[in-house]
N, C-alpha and C positions, 0 to 999 in steps of 0.2 A: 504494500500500500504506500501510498505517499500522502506526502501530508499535506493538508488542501490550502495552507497560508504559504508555504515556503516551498513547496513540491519536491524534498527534498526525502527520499527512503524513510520509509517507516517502519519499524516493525511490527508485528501485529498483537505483541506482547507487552508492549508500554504504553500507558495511559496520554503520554503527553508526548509531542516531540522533542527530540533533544537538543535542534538545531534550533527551533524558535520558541518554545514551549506551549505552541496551541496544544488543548484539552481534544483526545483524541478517542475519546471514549462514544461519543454518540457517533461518529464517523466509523467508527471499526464496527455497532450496529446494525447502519446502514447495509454494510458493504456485507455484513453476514445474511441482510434480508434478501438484499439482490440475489446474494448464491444460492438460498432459497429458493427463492421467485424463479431463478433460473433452470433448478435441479424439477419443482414442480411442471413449470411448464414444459421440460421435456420428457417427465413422465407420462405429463396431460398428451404431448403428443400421440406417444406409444400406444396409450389407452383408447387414443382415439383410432388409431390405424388397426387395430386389435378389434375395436367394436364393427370399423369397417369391413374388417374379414369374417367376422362372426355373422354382417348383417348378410353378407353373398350368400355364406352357407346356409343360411337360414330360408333363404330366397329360392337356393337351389334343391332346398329342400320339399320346401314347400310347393316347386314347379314337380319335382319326381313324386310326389304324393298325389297330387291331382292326376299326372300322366295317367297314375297306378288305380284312381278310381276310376277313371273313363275306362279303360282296360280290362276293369273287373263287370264294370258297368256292361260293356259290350259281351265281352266272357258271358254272362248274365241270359243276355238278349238271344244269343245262339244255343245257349244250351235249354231255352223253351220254347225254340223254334225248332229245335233237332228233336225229333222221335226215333227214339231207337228201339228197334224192333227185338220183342222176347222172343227167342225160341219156343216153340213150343213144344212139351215135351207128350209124347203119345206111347202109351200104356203098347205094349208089344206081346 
């Protein structure tokens, strides 16, 4: 970090600087909310790229499910349309 009166290295272990004595305590803060704000928002991305592959699959899911009702639907239609003939069986 440096220090925002004299720009002059700071470290991020002392309160004041040692080249001018600005009070460096709400600045070191700061600079830890940023890394916050930073480290969240690039988790927020992840999470979002993650929800976006979740929504496909869900999507593609939802297309193969329907496919598989019409299908069954149809399966359905043909097998009470088909008569299939009993043997008959005769006493001998």
């Amino acid at each position: 970090m440096k220090c925002p009166t004299c720009h002059k290295p700071a470290s991020d272990k002392v309160s004041r600087c040692i080249y001018c004595g600005q009070e460096l305590g709400l600045f070191q803060q700061v600079r830890e909310m940023k890394l916050d704000l930073m480290a969240a928002s690039q988790t927020s991305e992840n999470v979002s790229k993650q929800l976006q592959h979740l929504e496909g699959k869900i999507e593609t899911f939802e297309s193969d499910l329907v496919s598989q009702l019409v299908f069954q639907e149809e399966v359905q239609k043909i097998e009470k349309e088909v008569v299939i003939p009993v043997p008959s069986v005769e006493k001998i």
